[in-house]
N, C-alpha and C positions, 0 to 999 in steps of 0.2 A: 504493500500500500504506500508507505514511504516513497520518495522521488529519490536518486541518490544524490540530490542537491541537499535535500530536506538530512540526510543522512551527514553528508560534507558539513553540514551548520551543524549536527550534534558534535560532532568528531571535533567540529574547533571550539567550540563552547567547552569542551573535556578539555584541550591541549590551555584553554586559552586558563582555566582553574590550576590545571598542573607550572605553567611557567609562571602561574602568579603568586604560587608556594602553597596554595589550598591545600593540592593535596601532593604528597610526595611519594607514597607507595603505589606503586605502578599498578599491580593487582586490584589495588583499592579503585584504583582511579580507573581501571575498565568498568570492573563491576559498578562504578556511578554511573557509567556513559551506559552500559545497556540496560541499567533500572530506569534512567531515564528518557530512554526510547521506549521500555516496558509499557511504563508511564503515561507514554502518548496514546499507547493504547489504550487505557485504562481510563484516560479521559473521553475517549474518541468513544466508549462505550457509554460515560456518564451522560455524554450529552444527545446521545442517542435517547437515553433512556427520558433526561430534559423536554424533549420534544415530543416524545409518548405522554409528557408527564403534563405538558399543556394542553396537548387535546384530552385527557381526560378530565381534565379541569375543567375546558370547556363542554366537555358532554354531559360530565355534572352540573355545573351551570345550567346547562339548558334544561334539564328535568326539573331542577330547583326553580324557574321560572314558571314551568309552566302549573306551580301550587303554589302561585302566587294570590292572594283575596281577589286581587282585579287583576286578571290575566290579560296583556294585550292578545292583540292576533300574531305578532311578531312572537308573543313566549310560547302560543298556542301553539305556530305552526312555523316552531325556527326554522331558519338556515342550516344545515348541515352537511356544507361542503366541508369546512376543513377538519369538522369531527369523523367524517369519511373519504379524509383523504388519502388516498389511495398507496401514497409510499407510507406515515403511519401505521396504515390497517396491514401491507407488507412487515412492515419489520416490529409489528404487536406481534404477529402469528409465524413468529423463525422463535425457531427452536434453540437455536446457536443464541442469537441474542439472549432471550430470558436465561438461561444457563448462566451465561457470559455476567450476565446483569447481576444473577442471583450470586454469583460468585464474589462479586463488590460487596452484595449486599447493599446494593443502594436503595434508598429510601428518603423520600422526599414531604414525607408526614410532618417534618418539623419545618418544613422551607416553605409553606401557604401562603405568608406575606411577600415571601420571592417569586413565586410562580403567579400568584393572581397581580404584581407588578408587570410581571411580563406579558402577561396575558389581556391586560390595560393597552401595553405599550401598542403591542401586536394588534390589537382590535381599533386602536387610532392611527394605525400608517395607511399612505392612499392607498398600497399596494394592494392591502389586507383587504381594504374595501371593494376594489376593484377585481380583486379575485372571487368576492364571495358573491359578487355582481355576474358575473361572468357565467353562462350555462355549461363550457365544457368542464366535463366532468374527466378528463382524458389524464392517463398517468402521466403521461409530458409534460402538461397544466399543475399537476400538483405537486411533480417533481420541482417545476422553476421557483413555485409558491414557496417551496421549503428551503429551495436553495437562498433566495431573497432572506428570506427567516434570518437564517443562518449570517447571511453577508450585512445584512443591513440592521441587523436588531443585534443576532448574539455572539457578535464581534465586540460589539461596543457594550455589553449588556456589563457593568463593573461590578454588582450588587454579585453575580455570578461567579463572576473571575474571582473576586474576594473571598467566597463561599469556599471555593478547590482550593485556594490555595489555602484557608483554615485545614482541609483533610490531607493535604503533602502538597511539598514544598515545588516536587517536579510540576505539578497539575498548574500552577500557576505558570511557570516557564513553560510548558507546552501549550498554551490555551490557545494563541494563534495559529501553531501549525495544526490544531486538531481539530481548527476551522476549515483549513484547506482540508484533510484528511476528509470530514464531513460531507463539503463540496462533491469532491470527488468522487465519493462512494454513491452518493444520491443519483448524481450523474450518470452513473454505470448502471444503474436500473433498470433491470427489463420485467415482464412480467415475467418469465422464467424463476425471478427470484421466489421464493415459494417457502412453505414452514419449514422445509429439510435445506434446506439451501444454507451453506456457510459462510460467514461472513469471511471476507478479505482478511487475510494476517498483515502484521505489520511489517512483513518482508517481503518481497515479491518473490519468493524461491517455488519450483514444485514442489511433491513433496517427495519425492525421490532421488531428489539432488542436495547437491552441498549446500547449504543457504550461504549463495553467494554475496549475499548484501551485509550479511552479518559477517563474513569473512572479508568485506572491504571498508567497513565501517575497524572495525581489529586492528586493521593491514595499518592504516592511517594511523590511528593512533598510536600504536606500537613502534612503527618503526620511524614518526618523529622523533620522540621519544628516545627511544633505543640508539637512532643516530643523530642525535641533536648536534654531535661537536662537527662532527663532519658537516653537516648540512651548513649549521653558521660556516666554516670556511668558505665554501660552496658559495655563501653567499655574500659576503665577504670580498672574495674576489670579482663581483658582479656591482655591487655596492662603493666603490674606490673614490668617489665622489659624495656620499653620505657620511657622514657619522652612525655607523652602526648602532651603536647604543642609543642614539635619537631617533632610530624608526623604530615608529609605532610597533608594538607588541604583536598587537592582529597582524599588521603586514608580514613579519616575520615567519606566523606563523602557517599562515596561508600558504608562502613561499616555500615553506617545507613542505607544507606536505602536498602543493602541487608536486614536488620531488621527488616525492614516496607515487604518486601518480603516472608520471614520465618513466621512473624506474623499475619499480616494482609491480606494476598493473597493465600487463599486454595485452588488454583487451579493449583499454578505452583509448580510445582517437587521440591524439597530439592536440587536436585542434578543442575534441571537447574539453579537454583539461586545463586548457588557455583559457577557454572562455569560460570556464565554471570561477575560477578563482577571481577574475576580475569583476565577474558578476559578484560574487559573494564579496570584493573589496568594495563594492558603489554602496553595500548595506551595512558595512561593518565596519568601518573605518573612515579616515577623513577624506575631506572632496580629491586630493591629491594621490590617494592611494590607488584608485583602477589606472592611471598613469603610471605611476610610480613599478605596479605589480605587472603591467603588461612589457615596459621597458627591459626588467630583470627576468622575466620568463622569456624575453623573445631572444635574451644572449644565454640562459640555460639553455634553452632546446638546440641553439647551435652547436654549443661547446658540447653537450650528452651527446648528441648524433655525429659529433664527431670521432668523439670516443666509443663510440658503439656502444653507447650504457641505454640506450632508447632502442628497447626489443619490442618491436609489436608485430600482435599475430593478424595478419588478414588484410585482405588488398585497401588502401587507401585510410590505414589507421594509422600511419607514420605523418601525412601530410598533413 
C-alpha cells in the first residue's frame, strides 16, 4: 500500500533521529522505523473504522428524528444517501476489516462530542449538500463523496489528530500519510471488493515472495548507517566549495542514502533515484537544497559509473 517514496520519508525521518543522537542503538533504531510504519497501518484502520463511525451516527440520528413530538417530513422521510453509501456498506460487511478493527479494539463510545462535531462539520460543507442532492446513487459517486471527506474535512479535522496522538505517539506522525493511504485505497474500489475480500497490506509484496519493500526500506537505513564514514568522504569530495558541517543535516542525509540507492539497489532507474531525493529535498529542507542535492548527485552518478560501482539490472535502468 505504501509508495516507496512514502517508505524513503520513513527511512529519513529514522536516519534523521539516529544522526540527531535520539537514538544510538542501531537494532533499536530499526525496530522504531518498522513500529512506525506498523503504525501507519494501525491508523489507516482507525480511520476507516472513523468513517463507519459517522455514518452510524448519522443512521442513529435519523431514527432519533423521526420520535420526535412534531416530526417534520424531512425526519419522516430522510435522506439516506450517505447512510447507504455504498463504499461504507463495502467495508461494514469485510471481514478482514472488523477483525483488523477488533484487534485495536477500537471504540469510539467515549468520543460522541468528536464525532457529532464532525458530523456538524460534514453536514455544512457544499459538497455534502450537493451530494445528498444528487440522484446517482453509483459507487463512483460515493466513492469521490468519501474521498472529499477525507481530503477536505479529515485532513484538517485537529480535534482528531489530537485524539491519536493521546493513544501513541507514531498515530500523530503518520496522520497525513494515512490520508493518502485512505485516498488511495477508496480509489481502488471495485464492486468485486466483497465481505471475504482483504484488505491491502502495508507493503506491496505477494505473498510468496521476499517483501521487497520491507527489504529496501532495511537496505537504507542500515547501510547509511553502517557506512556513514565512507559516504561523508564520498561527499566531501563532491562538497569542496561548502563547509561541510554547515549543510543542512537532511541534505546530508538524503545524499546518503540516494548512495545506498545508486549502489546497492539494481533495480531502480539512475534517473528514478535522482529525482526521488530532490523531490523529497523541495519538502524537507531549505529552498536551496533540491539545487544544492541535484548538483552533488549529478557529479556522484559520474564518478560511481565510472568506477563501475553503479550495477543495474535491465535495459535503460543505468540512464
Amino acid at each position: 500500500m505504501l509508495y516507496r517514496r512514502h517508505l524513503r520519508i520513513k527511512a529519513l525521518q529514522a536516519l534523521y533521529e539516529w544522526f540527531s543522537g535520539s537514538v544510538e542503538d542501531l537494532p533499536k533504531g530499526e525496530r522504531q522505523l518498522f513500529q512506525s510504519i506498523d503504525k501507519v497501518y494501525e491508523l489507516f484502520i482507525y480511520q476507516l473504522s472513523f468513517l463507519l463511525e459517522i455514518k452510524r451516527f448519522a443512521q442513529v440520528r435519523s431514527e432519533e428524528n423521526k420520535n420526535k413530538f412534531y416530526p417534520t417530513e424531512e425526519d419522516l422521510n430522510p435522506n439516506l444517501k450517505f447512510v447507504e453509501n455504498k463504499v461504507l456498506s463495502l467495508l461494514e460487511e469485510n471481514r478482514d476489516f472488523l477483525k483488523k478493527e477488533a484487534v485495536l479494539k477500537v471504540n469510539w463510545s467515549l468520543s460522541e462530542e468528536m464525532v457529532l462535531k464532525f458530523y456538524l462539520m460534514m453536514r455544512s460543507a457544499d459538497f455534502y449538500k450537493k451530494y445528498m442532492m444528487d440522484t446517482d446513487r453509483s459507487l463512483e459517486e460515493d466513492k469521490k463523496f468519501i474521498i472529499k471527506v477525507i481530503d477536505r474535512l479529515m485532513s484538517d479535522f485537529d480535534l482528531l489528530r489530537s485524539y491519536y496522538e493521546e493513544i501513541n505517539m507514531y498515530y500523530g506522525d503518520g496522520y497525513d500519510l494515512t490520508d493518502i493511504l485512505l485516498v488511495k485505497f477508496i480509489d481502488s474500489l471495485t464492486p468485486k471488493f466483497e465481505s471475504d475480500s482483504i484488505l491491502p497490506a502495508i507493503y506491496n509484496t505477494a505473498d510468496d515472495k521476499v517483501n521487497e519493500d520491507r527489504v529496501f526500506v532495511q537496505t537504507l537505513y542500515r547501510k547509511v548507517i553502517l557506512n556513514n564514514d565512507e559516504y561523508t568522504k564520498i561527499i566531501e569530495t563532491k562538497t569542496l566549495n561548502w563547509d561541510y558541517e554547515r549543510i543542512p543535516l537532511i541534505d546530508v542525509i538524503l545524499l546518503k542514502m540516494a548512495i545506498v540507492e545508486l549502489r546497492e539497489m539494481p533495480t531502480i532507474p539512475v534517473k528514478v533515484t535522482m529525482n526521488e531525493y530532490i523531490e523529497l529535498a523541495k519538502y524537507f529542507s531549505t529552498q536551496k537544497s533540491k539545487i544544492f542535492i541535484n548538483g552533488v548527485l549529478d557529479k556522484l552518478i559520474i564518478e560511481l559509473k565510472e568506477q563501475g560501482l553503479i550495477k543495474k539490472q535491465g535495459r535503460g535502468l543505468l540512464e
